[in-house]
C-alpha positions as CSV (number, residue, x, y, z in Angstrom):
1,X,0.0,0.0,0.0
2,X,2.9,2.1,-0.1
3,X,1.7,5.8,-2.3
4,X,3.5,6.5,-5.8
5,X,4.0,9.7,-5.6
6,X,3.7,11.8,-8.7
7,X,4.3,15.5,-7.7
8,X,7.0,16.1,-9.3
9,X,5.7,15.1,-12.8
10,X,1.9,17.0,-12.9
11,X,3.2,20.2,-10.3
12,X,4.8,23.5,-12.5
13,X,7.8,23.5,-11.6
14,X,7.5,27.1,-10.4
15,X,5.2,26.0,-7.6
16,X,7.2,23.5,-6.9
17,X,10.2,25.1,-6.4
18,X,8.3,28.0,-4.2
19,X,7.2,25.2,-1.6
20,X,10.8,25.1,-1.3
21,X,12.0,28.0,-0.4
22,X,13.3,29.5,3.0
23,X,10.3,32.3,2.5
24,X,7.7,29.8,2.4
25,X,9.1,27.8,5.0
26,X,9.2,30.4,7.5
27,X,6.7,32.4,6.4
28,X,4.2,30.9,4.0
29,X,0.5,30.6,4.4
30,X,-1.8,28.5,1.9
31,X,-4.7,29.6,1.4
32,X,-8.1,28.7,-0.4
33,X,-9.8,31.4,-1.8
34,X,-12.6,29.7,-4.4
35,X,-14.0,26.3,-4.8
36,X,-16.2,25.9,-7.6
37,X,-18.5,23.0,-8.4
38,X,-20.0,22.2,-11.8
39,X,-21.3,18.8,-12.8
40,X,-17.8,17.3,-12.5
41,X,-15.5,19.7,-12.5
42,X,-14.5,21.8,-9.5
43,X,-12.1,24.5,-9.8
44,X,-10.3,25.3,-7.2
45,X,-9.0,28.8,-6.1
46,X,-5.5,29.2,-3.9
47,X,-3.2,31.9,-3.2
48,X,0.2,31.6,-1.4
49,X,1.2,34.5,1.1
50,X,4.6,35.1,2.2
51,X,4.2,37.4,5.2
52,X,5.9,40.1,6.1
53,X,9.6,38.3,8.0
54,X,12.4,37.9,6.0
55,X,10.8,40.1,3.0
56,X,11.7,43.7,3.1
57,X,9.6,44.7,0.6
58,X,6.2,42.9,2.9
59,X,3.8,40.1,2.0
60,X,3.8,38.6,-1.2
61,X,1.0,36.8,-3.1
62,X,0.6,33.8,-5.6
63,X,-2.5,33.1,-6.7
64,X,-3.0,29.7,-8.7
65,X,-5.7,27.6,-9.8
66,X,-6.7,23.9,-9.8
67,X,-9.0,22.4,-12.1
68,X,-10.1,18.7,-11.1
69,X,-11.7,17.0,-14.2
70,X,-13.9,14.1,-13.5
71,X,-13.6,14.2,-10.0
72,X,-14.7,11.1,-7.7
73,X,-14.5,12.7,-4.3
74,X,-13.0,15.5,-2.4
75,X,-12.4,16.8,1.1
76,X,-11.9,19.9,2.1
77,X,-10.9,21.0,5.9
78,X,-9.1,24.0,5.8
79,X,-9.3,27.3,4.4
80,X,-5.8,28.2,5.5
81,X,-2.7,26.4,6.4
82,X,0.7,27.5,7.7
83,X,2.6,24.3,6.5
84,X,0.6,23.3,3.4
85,X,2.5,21.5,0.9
86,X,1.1,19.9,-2.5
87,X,1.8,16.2,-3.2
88,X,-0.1,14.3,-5.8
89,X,-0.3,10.1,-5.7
90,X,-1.2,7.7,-8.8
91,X,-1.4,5.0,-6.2
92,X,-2.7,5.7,-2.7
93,X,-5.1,3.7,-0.3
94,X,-7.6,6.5,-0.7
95,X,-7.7,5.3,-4.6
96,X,-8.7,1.7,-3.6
97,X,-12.0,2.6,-3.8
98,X,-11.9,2.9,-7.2
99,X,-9.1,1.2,-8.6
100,X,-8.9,-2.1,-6.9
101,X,-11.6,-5.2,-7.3
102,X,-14.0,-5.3,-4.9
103,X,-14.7,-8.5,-2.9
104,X,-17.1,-9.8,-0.6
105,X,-15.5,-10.8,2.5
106,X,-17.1,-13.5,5.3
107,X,-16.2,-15.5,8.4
108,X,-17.6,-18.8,9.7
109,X,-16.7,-18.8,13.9
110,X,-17.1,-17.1,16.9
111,X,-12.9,-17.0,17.0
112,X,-11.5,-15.6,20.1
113,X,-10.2,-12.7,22.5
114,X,-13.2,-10.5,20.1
115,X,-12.1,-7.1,22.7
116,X,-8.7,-7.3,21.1
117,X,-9.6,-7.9,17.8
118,X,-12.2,-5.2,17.9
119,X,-9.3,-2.4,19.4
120,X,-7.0,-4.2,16.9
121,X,-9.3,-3.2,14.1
122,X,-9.7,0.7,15.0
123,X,-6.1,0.9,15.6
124,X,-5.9,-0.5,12.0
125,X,-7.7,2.3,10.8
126,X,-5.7,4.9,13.1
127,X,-2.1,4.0,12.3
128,X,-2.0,1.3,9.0
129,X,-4.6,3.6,7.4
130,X,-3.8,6.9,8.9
131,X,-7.4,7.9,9.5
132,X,-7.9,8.3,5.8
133,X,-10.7,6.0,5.9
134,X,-13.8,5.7,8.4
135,X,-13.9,1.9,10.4
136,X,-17.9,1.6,9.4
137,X,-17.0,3.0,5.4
138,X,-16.8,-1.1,4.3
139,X,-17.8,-3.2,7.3
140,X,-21.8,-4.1,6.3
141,X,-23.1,-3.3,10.2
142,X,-21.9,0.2,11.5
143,X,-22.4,-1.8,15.4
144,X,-18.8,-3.5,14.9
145,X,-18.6,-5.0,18.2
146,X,-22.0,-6.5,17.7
147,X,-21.4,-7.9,13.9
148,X,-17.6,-9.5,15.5
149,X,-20.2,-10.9,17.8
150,X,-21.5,-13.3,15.2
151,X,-20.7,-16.9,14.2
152,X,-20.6,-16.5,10.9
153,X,-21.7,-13.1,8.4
154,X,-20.7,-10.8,5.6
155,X,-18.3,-8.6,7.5
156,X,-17.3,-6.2,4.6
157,X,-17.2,-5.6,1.2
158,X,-14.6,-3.3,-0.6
159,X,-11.7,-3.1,-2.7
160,X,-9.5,-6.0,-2.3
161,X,-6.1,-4.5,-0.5
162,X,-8.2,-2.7,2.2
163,X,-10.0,-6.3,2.8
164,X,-7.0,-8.0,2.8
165,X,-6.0,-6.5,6.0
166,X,-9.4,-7.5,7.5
167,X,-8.8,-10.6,6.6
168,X,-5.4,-11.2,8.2
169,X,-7.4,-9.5,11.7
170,X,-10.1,-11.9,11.6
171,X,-7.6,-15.0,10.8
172,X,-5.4,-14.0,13.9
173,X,-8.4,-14.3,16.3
174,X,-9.9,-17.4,14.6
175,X,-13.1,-15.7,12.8
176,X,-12.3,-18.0,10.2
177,X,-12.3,-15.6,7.2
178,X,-13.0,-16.3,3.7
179,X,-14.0,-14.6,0.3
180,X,-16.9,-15.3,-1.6
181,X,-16.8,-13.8,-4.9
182,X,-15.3,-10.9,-6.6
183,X,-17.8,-8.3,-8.0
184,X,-17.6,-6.7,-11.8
185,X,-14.2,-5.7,-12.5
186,X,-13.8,-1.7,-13.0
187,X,-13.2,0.1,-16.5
188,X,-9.2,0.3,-16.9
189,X,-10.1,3.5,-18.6
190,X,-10.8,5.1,-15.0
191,X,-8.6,2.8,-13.0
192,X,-5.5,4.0,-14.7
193,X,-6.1,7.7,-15.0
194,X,-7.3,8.3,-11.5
195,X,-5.3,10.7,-9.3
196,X,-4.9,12.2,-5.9
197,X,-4.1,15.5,-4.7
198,X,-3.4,16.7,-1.6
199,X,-3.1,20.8,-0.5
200,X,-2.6,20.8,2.8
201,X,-5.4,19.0,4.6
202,X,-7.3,19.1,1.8
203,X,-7.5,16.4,-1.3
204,X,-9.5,15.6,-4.8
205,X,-9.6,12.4,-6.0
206,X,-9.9,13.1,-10.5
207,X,-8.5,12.0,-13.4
208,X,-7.0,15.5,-14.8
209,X,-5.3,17.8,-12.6
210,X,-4.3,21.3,-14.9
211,X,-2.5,24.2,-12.3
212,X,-2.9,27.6,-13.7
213,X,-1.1,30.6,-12.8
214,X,-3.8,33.8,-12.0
């Protein structure tokens, strides 16, 4: 699950390099000035301030622009950020959703020790997944220490590498895992193409990423 980061090939290199400099580091605020939504397409509106420190001449502005074509899903926390940085991923656990094969996964027993493996599952989601992803977003009942409760039920379905981990969880405490069948392979169009770009705390998940200098 490790990200392929992709930054370097998609960001101008004049943005890049600005991230990157002693001004920006000290001194540098991101932030959002604009999101616009249409059908799917969002355009999305960011200036970088460098304050008034070691410039002489005061604070200085860089407006850019984003524009997300076809884009899946977004999230978007902050409207300003002292230590924003952009990094974009072609491969990234939050892409699973969309680029992996979905299965169907089940267990068949009781198991064992079901308080550990219910904090062992949360902690999953807290360090392996780094909170990107919500505990209920695949399991198929929200109440997870009553569906570990079970003897045997459909515990989740999602893409494959994220239900790969369940399955190793429910294997070390005896749950007796074990897939059913794979659902309808996605469109390699949209698999392949998909990106993911993070500004700061926020993120778009699209298949075209264009930066424009205002």
């Amino acid at each position: 699950m490790k990200p392929i980061d992709i930054t370097k090939e998609i960001l101008p290199s004049e943005l890049d390099s600005l991230f990157d400099t002693a001004e920006y580091e000290n001194y540098g605020i991101f932030k959002i000035d604009k999101v616009s939504f249409e059908n799917n397409i969002v355009e999305f509106y960011f200036t970088i301030k460098i304050l008034e420190g070691l410039l002489d001449e005061g604070e200085e502005n860089y407006p850019w622009k984003l524009k997300i074509t076809n884009c899946k899903d977004y999230h978007i926390e902050d409207s300003n950020n002292i230590e924003a940085f952009i990094t974009i991923f072609s491969d990234h656990i939050l892409l699973s959703h969309y680029k992996k094969i979905w299965r169907e996964l089940y267990f068949k027993n009781y198991g064992e020790n079901i308080e550990k493996l219910f904090i062992e599952f949360h902690n999953l989601h807290s360090f392996t997944l780094d909170n990107f992803i919500l505990p209920e977003k695949y399991i198929t009942n929200e109440n997870l220490e009553q569906l570990l409760g079970y003897q045997n039920a459909l515990f989740a379905r999602g893409p494959e590498d994220i239900l790969d981990l369940y399955f190793n969880l429910l294997l070390k405490y005896g749950k007796q895992p074990y897939y059913f069948k794979y659902s309808e392979k996605l469109k390699e169009q949209t698999k392949n193409e998909l990106k993911i770009v993070f500004l700061g705390n926020n993120y778009f998940i699209g298949e075209h990423l264009e930066f424009k200098k205002l």
